[in-house]
Structures are given as structure tokens and as C-alpha cells.
C-alpha positions as CSV (number, residue, x, y, z in Angstrom):
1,X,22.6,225.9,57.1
2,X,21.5,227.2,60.2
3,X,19.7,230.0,60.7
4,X,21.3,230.8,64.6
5,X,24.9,230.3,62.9
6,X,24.8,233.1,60.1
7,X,23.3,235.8,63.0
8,X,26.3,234.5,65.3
9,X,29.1,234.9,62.3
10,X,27.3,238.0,61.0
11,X,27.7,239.3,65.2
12,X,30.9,238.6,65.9
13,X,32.1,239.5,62.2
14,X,31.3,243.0,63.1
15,X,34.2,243.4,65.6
16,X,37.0,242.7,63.3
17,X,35.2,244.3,59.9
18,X,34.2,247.6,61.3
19,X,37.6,248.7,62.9
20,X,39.7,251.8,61.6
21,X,43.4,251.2,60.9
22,X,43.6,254.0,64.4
23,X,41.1,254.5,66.6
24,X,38.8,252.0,67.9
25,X,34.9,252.9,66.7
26,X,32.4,253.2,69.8
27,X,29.1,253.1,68.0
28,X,28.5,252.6,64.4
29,X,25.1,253.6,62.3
30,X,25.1,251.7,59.1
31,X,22.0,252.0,56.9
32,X,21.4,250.1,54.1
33,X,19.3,251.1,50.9
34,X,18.3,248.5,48.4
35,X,18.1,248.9,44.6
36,X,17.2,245.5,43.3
37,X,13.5,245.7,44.4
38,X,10.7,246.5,42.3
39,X,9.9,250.0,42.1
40,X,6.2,249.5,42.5
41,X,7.2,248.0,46.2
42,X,10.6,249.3,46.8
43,X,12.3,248.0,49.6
44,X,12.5,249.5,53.0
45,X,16.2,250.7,54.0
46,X,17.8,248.5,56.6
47,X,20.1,250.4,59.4
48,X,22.2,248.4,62.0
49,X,23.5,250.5,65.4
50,X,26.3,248.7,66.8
51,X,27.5,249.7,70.6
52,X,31.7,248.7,70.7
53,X,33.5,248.5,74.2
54,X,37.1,249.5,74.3
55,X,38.3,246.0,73.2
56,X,36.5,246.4,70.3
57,X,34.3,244.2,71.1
58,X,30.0,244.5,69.9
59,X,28.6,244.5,73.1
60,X,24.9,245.3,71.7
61,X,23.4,246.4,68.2
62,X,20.0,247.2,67.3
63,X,18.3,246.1,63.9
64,X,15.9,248.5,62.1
65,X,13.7,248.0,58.9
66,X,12.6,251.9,57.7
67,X,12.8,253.7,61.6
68,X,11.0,250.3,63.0
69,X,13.3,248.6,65.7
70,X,13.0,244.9,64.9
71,X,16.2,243.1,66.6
72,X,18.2,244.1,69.5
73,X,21.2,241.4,70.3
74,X,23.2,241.5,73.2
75,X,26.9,240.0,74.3
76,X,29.3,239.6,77.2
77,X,32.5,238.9,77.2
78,X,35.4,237.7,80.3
79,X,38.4,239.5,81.7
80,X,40.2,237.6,78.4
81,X,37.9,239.6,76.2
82,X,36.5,235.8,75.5
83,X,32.5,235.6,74.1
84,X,30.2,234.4,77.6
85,X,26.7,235.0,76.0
86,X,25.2,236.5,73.0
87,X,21.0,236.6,73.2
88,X,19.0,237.9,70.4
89,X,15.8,239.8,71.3
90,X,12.8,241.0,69.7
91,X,11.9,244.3,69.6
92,X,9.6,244.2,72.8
93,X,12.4,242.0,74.2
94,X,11.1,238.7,74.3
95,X,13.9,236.0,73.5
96,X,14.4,234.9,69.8
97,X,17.7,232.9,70.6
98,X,20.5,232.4,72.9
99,X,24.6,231.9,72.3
100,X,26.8,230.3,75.2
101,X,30.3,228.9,74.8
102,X,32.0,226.6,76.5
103,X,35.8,226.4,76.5
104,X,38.6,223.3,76.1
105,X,41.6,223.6,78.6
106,X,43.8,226.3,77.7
107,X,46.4,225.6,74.9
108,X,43.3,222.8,73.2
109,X,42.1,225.8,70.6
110,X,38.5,224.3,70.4
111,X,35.3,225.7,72.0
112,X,32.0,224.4,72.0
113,X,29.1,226.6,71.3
114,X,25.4,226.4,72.4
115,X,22.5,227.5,70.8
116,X,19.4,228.0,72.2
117,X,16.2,228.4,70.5
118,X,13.4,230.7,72.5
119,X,12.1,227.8,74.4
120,X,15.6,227.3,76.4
121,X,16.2,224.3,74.3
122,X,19.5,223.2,72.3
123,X,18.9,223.9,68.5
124,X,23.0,223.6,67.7
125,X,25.4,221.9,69.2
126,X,29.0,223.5,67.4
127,X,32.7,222.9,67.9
128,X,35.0,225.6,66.8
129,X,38.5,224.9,66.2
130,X,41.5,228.4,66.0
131,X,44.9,227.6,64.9
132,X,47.8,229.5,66.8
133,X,46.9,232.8,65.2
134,X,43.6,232.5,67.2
135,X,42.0,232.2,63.2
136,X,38.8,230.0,62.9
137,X,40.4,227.3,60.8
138,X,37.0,224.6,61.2
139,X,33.7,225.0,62.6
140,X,31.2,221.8,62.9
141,X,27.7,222.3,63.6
142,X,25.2,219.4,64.6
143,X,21.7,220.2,64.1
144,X,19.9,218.5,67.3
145,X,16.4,219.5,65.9
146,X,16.5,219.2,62.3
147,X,19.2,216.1,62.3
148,X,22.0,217.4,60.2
149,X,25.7,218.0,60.9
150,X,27.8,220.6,59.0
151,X,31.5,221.0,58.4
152,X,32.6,224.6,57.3
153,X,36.6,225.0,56.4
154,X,38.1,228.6,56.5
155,X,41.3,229.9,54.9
156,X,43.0,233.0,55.4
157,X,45.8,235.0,53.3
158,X,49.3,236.2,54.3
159,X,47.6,239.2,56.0
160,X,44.9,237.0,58.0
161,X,42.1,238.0,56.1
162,X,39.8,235.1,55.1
163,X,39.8,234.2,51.8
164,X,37.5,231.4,51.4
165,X,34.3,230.3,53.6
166,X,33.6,226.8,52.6
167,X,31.1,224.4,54.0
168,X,30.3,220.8,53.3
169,X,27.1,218.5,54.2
170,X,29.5,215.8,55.5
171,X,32.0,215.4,52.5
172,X,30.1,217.2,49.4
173,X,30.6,220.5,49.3
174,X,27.1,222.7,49.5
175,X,28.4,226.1,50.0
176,X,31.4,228.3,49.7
177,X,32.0,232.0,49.6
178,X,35.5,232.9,48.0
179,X,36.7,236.9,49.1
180,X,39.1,239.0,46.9
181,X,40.4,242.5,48.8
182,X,41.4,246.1,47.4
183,X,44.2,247.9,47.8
184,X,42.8,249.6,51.3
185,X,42.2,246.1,52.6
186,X,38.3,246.0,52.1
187,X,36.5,243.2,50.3
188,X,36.4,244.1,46.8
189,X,34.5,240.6,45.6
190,X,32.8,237.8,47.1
191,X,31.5,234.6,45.1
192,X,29.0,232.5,46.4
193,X,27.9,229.7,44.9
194,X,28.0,225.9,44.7
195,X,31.0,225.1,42.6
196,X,33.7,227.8,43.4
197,X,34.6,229.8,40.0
198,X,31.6,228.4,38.6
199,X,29.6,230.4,35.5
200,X,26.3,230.2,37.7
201,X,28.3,232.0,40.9
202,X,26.0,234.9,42.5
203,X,29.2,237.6,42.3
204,X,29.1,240.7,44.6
205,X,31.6,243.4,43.4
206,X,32.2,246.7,46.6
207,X,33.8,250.2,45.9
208,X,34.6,252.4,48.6
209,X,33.8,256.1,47.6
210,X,33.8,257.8,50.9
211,X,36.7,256.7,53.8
212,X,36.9,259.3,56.6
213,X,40.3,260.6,58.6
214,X,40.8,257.1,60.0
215,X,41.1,254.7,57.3
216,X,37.1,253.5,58.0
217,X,35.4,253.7,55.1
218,X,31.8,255.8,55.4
219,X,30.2,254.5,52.3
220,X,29.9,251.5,50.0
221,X,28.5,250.6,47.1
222,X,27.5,247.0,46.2
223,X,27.4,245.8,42.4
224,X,25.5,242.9,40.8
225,X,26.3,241.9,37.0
226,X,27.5,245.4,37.0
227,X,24.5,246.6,38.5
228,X,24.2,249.2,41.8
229,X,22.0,246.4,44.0
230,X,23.1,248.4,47.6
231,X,24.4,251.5,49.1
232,X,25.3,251.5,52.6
233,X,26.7,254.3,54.7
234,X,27.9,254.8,58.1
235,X,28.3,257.1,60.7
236,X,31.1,256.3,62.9
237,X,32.1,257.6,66.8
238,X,35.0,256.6,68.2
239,X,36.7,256.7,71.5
């Protein structure tokens, strides 16, 4: 699975996952403290500041490990609030990677996506397909460099919330992530795994302790086999 497609999904999951049922967030802090790791070499806190425009879209975000800036990832977007470019930096802003899409005739619902790697040449050729609720229904992804091809299937609920994430190396299935919400509309369990409901499925359980005045929630706590693994809070300004 490639590398350049998680940071894309991860990016542009950020302007749909973040919102508040009101107003529209301008920039986020979320920092990230990790439990799972060995107490003799704890595991440095991870924060993530992400800039919104007033679409909602996340025009730039900055990743941190401890209080080091690591990442910095930037994205434009047309008069149709439509993704132009997306370029992932390091820290002293040489270039890591770059995103640029390339869309069907109106009305086609497919867009090709480009990655580059930091030499200016195609890592990823990928073809995304949206059904007429401008969902991601299929996503294909042809690895020029490494010579694989990827198919990845997504299916959403009632309420247009994604409920399974499910990709196949050709026509076996390799990977699948399967999402169950709370009451408030936040994911309340992923499973990852293999075989979907399978006994060896990694099983991440959320609660929500802290929401503020706008229906955002502020703070969340990540469980593994019952364990605390992560707590992440956020900071949120709006517009």
C-alpha cells in the first residue's frame, strides 16, 4: 500500500472529520500522547496544526514530534473548491512529495491523481471514481515504481459516513478497515485486519470525554484490548 496514498487520505480526511455540527473550525491543534510505549523510552507526543479556509477546506498543516516541526503539507484548491495541488515538505522545506489531479469531463465522476516523488517523477498513477453523492465509491492505484496496482472499494451508511475501507491486490483482499459510530456521530470502533470480523483483527475502541459548545469533540481517548493506547486533545478556533 502506498506510502503517498495514506498521507493523501489522511489530508483530505481532515476536512470532513474535524468539522463542528455549526461553525466551520479555522485552525485546529491536535496533540497526540502515546501510552503503548515502553516506559524506559516513552514515546514523544505527536501534535498536528491544521490551517482551514472558509470552505472548510485544509489549506496547510504542520506536523510535530515533541515541539520539533517535522512535516509541513500544503494544498490549493479551484473556484469549485476542487483539490489543484497538495505538496508535502520537510521541515527546512525541501520537497518530500507532490499531489496533482486531473479531472474527467464534468458529469464522468472520475479524476486521475498524480503523485510525485521528490525527484519530480510519477510514483502513483490513481483513478478515483464518486457516485452522485460526490462519495468515493472506488479508488485504483498503479504503482509505476514498485509495479503493483491496487483496488480499494468504500461503502458508506444511510448518513454518508463510511463504513468499510477495503482494498484488494487485484481480486484477494489484503486490507480492510470496518468503522462503527456513537450516538454523537464519531467513530466509536475501527477493525483492521485481513479477514473482516476476524479473531486476529487489531480493534481500536474511541470515547469522547470532552466536546465543546459546538458539537466538536476536544478530547479522545483511544482503547486497545481494553487498554488506554492514546489520548488526543484539541484546541479548536473557528471563524
Amino acid at each position: 500500500m502506498s506510502n503517498y496514498f495514506f498521507i493523501l487520505v489522511g489530508f483530505l480526511f481532515l476536512t470532513t472529520y474535524a468539522f463542528s455540527q455549526g461553525r466551520k473550525p479555522s485552525k485546529i491543534i491536535e496533540t497526540t500522547e502515546k501510552y503503548w510505549s515502553v516506559e524506559e523510552s516513552p514515546e514523544p507526543s505527536e501534535t498536528l496544526i491544521s490551517y482551514y479556509d472558509e470552505k472548510g477546506n485544509v489549506v496547510k498543516s504542520e506536523e510535530y514530534i515533541a515541539d520539533s516541526l517535522v512535516i509541513i503539507n500544503l494544498a490549493t484548491f479551484d473556484s469549485l473548491n476542487k483539490e489543484t495541488s497538495y505538496t508535502r515538505l520537510r521541515a527546512d522545506s525541501s520537497l518530500i512529495s507532490s499531489v496533482r489531479w486531473v479531472y474527467f469531463p464534468k458529469g464522468k465522476g472520475k479524476t486521475k491523481i498524480l503523485i510525485y516523488d521528490e525527484n519530480d517523477e510519477i510514483f502513483s498513477k490513481e483513478l478515483e471514481v464518486r457516485n452522485k453523492l460526490n462519495q468515493v465509491v472506488l479508488y485504483k492505484i498503479n504503482y509505476v515504481q514498485e509495479k503493483m496496482k491496487s483496488v480499494i472499494h468504500h461503502e458508506y451508511d444511510s448518513l454518508g459516513r463510511e463504513i468499510s475501507y477495503k482494498s484488494y491486490d487485484v481480486k484477494r483482499l489484503d486490507f480492510f478497515i470496518i468503522h462503527e459510530y456513537n450516538a454523537q456521530g464519531f467513530s466509536a470502533v475501527e477493525r483492521m485486519g485481513m479477514v473482516p470480523y476476524g479473531d486476529d483483527n487489531l480493534v481500536y475502541k474511541y470515547e469522547y470525554p470532552n466536546i465543546d459548545e459546538h458539537g466538536s469533540w476536544t478530547e479522545r481517548l483511544q482503547f486497545v484490548e481494553e487498554e488506554l493506547s492514546e489520548k488526543t486533545t484539541r484546541i479548536i478556533s473557528y471563524y
